[in-house]
C-alpha positions as CSV (number, residue, x, y, z in Angstrom):
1,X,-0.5,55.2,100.0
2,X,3.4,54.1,101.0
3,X,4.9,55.5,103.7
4,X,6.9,57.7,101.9
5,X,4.7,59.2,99.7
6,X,2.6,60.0,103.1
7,X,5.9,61.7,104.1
8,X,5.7,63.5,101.3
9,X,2.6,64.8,101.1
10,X,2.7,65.9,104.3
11,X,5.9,67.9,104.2
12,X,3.7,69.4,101.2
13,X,1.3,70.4,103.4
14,X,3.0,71.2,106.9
15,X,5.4,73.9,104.9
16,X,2.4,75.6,103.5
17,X,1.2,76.1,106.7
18,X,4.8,77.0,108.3
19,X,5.1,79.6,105.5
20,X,2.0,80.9,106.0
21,X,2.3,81.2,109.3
22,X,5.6,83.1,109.1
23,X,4.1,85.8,106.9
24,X,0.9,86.3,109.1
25,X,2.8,86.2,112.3
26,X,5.5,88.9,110.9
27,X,3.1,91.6,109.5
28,X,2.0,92.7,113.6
29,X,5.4,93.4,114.7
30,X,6.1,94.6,111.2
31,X,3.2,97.5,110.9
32,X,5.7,100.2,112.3
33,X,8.4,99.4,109.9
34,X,5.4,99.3,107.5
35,X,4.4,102.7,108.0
36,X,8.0,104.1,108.5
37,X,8.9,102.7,105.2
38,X,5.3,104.4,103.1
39,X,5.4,107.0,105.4
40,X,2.2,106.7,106.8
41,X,0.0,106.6,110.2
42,X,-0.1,103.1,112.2
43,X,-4.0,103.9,111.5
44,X,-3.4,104.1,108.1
45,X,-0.5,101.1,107.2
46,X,-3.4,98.8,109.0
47,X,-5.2,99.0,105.6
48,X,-2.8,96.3,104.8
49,X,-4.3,93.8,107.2
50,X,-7.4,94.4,105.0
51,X,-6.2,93.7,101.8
52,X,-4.3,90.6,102.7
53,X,-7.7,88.8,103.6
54,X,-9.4,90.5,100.1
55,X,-7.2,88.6,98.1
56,X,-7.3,85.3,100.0
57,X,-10.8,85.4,99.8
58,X,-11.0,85.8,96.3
59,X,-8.4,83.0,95.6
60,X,-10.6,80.7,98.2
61,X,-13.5,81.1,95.6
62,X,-11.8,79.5,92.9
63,X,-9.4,77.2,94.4
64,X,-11.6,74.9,95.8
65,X,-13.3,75.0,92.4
66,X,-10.4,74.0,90.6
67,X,-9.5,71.1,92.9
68,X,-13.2,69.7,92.7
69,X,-12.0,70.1,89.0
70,X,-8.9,67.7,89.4
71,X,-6.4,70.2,88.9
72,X,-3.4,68.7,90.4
73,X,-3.0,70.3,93.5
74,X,0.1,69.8,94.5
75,X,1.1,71.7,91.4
76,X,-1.2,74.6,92.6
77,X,0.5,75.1,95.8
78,X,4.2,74.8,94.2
79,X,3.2,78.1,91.5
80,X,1.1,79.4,94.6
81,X,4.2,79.3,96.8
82,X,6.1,80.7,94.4
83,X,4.4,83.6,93.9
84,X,4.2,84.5,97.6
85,X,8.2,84.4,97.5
86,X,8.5,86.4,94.9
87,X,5.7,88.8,96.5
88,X,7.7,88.8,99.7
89,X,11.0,89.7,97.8
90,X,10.0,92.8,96.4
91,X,7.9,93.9,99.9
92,X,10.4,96.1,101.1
93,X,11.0,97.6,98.1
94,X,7.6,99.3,97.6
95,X,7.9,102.6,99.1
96,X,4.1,104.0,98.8
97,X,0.9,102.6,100.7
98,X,-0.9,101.8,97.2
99,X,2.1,99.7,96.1
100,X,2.2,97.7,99.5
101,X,-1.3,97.6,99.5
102,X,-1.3,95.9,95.7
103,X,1.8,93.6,97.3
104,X,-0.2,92.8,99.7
105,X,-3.5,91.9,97.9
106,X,-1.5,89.2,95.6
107,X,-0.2,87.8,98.6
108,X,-3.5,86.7,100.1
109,X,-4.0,85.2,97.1
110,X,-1.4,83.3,97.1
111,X,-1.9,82.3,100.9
112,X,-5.3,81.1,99.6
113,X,-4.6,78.8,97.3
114,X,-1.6,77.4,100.1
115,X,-3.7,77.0,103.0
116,X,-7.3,75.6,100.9
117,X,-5.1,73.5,99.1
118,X,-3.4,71.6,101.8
119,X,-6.4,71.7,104.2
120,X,-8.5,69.8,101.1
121,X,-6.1,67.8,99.9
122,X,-5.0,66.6,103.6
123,X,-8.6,65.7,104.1
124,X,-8.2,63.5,100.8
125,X,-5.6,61.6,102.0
126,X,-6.3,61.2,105.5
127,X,-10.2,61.0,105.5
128,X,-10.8,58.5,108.6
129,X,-8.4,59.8,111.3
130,X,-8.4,63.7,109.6
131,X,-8.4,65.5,113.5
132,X,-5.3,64.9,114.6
133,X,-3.4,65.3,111.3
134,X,-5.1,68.3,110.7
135,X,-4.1,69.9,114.6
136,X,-0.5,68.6,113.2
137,X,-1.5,70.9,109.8
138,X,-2.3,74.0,111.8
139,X,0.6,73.2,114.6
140,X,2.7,74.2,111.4
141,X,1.4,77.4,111.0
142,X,1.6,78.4,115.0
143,X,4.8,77.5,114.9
144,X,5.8,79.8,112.1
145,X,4.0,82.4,113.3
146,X,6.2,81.6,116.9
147,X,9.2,82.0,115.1
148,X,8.4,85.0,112.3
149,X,8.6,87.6,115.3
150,X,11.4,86.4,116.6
151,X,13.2,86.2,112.7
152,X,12.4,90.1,112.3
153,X,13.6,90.8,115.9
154,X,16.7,89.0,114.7
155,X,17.2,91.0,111.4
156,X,16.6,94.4,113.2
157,X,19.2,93.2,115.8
158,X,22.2,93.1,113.1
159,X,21.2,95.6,111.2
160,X,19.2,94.3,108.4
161,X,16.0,96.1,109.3
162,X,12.5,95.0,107.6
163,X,14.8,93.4,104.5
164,X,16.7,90.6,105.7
165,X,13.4,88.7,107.1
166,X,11.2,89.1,104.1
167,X,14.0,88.6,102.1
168,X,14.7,85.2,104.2
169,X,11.0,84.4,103.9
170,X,11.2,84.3,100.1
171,X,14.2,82.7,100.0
172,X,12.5,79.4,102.0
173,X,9.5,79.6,99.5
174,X,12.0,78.1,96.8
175,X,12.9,74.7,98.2
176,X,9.5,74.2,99.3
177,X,7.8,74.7,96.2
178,X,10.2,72.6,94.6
179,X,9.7,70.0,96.9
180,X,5.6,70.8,96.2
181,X,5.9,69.8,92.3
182,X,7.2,66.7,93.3
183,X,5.1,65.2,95.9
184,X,2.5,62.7,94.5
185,X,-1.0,64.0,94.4
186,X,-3.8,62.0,96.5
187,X,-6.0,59.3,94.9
188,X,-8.4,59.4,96.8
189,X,-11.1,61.8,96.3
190,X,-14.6,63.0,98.3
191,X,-17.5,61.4,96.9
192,X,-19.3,64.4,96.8
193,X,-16.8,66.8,94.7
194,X,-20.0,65.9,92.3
195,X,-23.0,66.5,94.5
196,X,-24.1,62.9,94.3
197,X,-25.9,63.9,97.8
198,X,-27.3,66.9,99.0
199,X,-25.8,69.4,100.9
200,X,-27.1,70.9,103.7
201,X,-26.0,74.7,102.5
202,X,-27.5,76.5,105.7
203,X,-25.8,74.3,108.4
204,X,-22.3,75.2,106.0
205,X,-23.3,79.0,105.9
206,X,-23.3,78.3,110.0
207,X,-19.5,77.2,109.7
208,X,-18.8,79.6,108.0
209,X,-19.7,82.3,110.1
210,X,-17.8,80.7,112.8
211,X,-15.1,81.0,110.9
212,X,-15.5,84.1,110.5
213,X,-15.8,85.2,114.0
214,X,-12.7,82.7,115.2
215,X,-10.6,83.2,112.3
216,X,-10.9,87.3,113.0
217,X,-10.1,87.2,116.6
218,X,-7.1,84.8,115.9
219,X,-5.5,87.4,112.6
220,X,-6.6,90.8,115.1
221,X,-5.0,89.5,118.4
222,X,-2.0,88.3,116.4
223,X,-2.1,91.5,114.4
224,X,-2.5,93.9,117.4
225,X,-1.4,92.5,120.7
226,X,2.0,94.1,120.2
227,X,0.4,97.6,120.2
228,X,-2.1,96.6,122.8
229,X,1.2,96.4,125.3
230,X,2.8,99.3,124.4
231,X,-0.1,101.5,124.3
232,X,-0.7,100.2,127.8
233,X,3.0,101.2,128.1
234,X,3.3,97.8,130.3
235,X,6.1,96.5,128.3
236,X,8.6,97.9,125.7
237,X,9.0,97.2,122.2
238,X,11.4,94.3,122.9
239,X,9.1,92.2,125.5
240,X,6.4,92.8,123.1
241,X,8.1,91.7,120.4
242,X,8.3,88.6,122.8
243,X,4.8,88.3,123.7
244,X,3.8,88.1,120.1
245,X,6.0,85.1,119.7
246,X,4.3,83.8,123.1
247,X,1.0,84.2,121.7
248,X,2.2,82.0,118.0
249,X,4.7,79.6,119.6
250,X,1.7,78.5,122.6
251,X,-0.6,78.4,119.3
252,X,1.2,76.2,117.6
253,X,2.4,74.4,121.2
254,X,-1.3,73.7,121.9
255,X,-1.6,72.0,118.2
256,X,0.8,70.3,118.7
257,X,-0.3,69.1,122.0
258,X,-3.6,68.8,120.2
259,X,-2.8,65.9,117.9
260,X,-3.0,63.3,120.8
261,X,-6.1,65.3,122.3
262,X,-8.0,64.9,119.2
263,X,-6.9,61.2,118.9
264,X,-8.2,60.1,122.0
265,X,-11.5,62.7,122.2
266,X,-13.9,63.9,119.7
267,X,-13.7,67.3,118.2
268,X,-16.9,68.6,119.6
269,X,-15.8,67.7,123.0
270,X,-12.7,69.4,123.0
271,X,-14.5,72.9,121.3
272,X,-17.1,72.1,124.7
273,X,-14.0,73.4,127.2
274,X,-11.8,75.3,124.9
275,X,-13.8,78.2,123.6
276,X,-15.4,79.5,127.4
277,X,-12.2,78.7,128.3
278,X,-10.2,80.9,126.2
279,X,-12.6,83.5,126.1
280,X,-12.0,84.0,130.2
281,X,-8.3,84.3,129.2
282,X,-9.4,87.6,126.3
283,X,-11.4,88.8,129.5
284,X,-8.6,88.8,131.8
285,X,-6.5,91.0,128.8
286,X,-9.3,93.2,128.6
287,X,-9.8,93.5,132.9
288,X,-5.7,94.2,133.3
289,X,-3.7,95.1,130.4
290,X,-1.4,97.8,132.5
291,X,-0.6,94.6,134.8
292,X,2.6,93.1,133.2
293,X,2.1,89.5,135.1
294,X,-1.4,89.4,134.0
295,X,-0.7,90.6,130.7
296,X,1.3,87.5,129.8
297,X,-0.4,85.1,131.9
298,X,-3.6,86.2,129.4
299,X,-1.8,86.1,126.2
300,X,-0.3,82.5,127.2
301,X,-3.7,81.2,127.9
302,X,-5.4,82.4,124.9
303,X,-2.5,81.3,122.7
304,X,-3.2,77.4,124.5
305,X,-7.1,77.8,124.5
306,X,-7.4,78.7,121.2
307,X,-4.9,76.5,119.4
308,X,-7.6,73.6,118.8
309,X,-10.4,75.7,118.0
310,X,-9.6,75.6,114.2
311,X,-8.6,72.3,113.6
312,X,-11.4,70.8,116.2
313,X,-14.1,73.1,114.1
314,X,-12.8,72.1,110.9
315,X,-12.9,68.5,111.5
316,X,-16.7,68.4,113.5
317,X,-17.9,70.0,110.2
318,X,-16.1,67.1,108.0
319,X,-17.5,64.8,110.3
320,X,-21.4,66.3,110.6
321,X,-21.5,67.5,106.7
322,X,-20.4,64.5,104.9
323,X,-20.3,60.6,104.4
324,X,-16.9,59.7,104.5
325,X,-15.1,62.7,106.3
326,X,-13.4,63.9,102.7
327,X,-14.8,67.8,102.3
328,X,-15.7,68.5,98.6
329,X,-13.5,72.1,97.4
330,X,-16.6,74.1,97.2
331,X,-17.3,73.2,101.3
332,X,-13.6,73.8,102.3
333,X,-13.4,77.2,99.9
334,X,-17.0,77.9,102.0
335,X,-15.2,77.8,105.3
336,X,-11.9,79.1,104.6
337,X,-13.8,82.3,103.0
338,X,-15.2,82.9,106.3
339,X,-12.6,82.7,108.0
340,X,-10.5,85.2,105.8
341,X,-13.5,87.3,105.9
342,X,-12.9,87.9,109.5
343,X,-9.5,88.0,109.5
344,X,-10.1,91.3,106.9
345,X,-12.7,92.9,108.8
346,X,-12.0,92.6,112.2
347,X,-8.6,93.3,112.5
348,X,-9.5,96.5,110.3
349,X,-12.0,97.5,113.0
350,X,-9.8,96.8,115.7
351,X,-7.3,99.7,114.1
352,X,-10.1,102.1,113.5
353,X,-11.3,101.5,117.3
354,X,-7.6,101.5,118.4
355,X,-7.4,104.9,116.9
356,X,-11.1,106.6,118.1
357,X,-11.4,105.1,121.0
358,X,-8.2,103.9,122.6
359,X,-6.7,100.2,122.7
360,X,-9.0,98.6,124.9
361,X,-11.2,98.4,122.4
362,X,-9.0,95.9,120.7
363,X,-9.7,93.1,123.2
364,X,-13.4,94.7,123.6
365,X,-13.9,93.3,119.7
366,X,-11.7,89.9,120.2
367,X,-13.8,88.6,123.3
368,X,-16.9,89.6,121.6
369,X,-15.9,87.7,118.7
370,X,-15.1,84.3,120.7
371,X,-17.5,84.5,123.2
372,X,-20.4,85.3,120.0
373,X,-18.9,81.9,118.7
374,X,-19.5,80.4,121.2
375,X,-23.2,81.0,121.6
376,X,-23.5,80.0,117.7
377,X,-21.9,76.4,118.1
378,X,-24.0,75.9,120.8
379,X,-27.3,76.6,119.5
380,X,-26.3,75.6,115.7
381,X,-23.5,73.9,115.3
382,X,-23.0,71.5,118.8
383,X,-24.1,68.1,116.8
384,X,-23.0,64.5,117.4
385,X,-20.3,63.5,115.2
């Protein structure tokens, strides 16, 4: 592989990731403008962090399939990025929950195929040093997510309301899917896409439910810790607005960060420090969220602490579940279904707790969730890699 085709593979990738992340990290601060727009409760409107995941999950089951297929991949990301910019352009146009709701659903879909896509195909090409490339991956997304807030605090600012950032959103898709079609697609492929050795499906099944637990406490505290302030009334809408961003741009800072931490350790020693470690930062939000110091000194920890656990995971399963580090579709599709099983359901139960029994039972579910993870890789999934 030349260096530029290298470049250009992972400008491929990395912009998946940014897009994705700027859609994930927009829909928290967006809920109110959500529910203004349908007319509905916050309670209600939260449906649509549901449906997002439904649709990603079912485009995770055949994505992986079709790459394990040799579909050209890079062509799947262009028409899958595509779609999510047309999805985005019509967003604040639907004007009833249903429609958002159906918006919504084919959006997931599309973020599916985005993020299995370049997570696989990344693994492809990079096989023998995957961690840090794949922190770099997921640095991409943090840092759209970082910036999406501050995008729709901007449009609200001149005037432009809900509009002018989706509408900027689909806008971006264009050049990048464009640049998608013509990126060369990777030669090299996992020996295993055809099950020439066995894989060990209950050790997988333990990933994946990992995944899930992670992947919902990373979508509900993104998703939610905007309300969690103001219900708390410790900041206003604007700070808030601000400590989302915190939360995203740390994320993706800590990824970032995590490229040289993941060249120089291995990925089960850095999961070792970060998950206790950001689960006493969720435990300080949930002691003192009426304490504005604490409040971001929390949020900022948890947005570090929890910015490797995704990448680091993802590349100690490549490492423990297969030969030569290259994770077949069907394994990728396995995890990244988890994962966007628990970004649907626990962010869902965090609005239905928010609404019965007050906000603190936001952070009561995210802590669970990390601190639950943390008792499963140690018993299952702490092996040598």
């Amino acid at each position: 592989m030349d260096d530029f085709s290298a470049i250009q593979r992972l400008i491929a990738y990395y912009g998946s990731l940014l897009l994705i992340g700027l859609i994930v990290g927009m829909l928290g601060p967006a809920l109110t403008i959500l529910a203004d727009q349908t007319h509905s409760t916050l309670a209600g409107v939260s449906l649509l962090l549901a449906v997002r995941p439904m649709g990603y999950m079912a485009s995770v089951l055949f994505s992986g399939w079709l790459l394990d297929r040799r579909i050209p991949g890079h062509t799947m990301l262009a028409i899958a990025t595509l779609g999510a910019g047309l999805l985005l352009a019509i967003t604040p146009t639907r004007t009833t929950l249903l429609q958002l709701a159906g918006v919504f659903l084919a959006l997931g879909v599309t973020m599916g195929v985005m993020d299995v896509g370049s997570a696989t195909l990344l693994s492809w090409s990079y096989a023998e040093r995957l961690a840090p490339y794949l922190s770099g991956l997921h640095f991409s997304f943090g840092l759209g997510a970082f910036l999406s807030p501050l995008l729709l605090s901007t449009s609200l600012d001149y005037g432009l309301g809900g509009w002018g950032a989706f509408t900027f959103l689909a806008l971006l898709a264009i050049p990048l899917a464009l640049w998608q079609f013509a990126a060369p697609n990777p030669t090299h492929r996992p020996e295993n896409c055809n099950q020439t050795f066995p894989i060990d499906w209950y050790l997988v099944a333990g990933f994946a439910g990992f995944f899930f637990l992670y992947g919902g406490a990373e979508a509900g505290f993104g998703a939610w810790i905007y309300q969690y302030a103001l219900a708390f009334n410790t900041l206003d809408s604007h700070s808030a607005s601000w400590l989302t961003a915190l939360f995203w741009g740390l994320l993706g800072g800590g990824r970032l960060g995590g490229i040289a931490l993941l060249a120089r350790f291995t990925p089960r020693s850095v999961l070792w420090i970060f998950l206790p470690l950001a689960w006493i930062c969720l435990t300080v939000l949930l002691i003192a969220p009426d304490l504005s110091y604490m409040l971001w000194m929390g949020c900022a920890g948890a947005g570090l602490f929890m910015a490797c656990i995704f990448p680091s995971m993802l590349a100690h399963a490549a490492r423990v579940l297969t030969v030569d580090g290259r994770l077949s579709g069907r394994v990728g599709s396995a995890f990244f279904l988890g994962s966007s099983s628990g970004a649907m359901v626990l962010p869902w139960l965090m609005g239905q707790a928010f609404s019965f029994w007050g906000p603190r039972w936001i952070m009561v579910i995210i802590s669970g969730a990390i601190l639950i993870a943390f008792m499963v890789f140690i018993l299952f999934l702490a092996r040598n890699d």
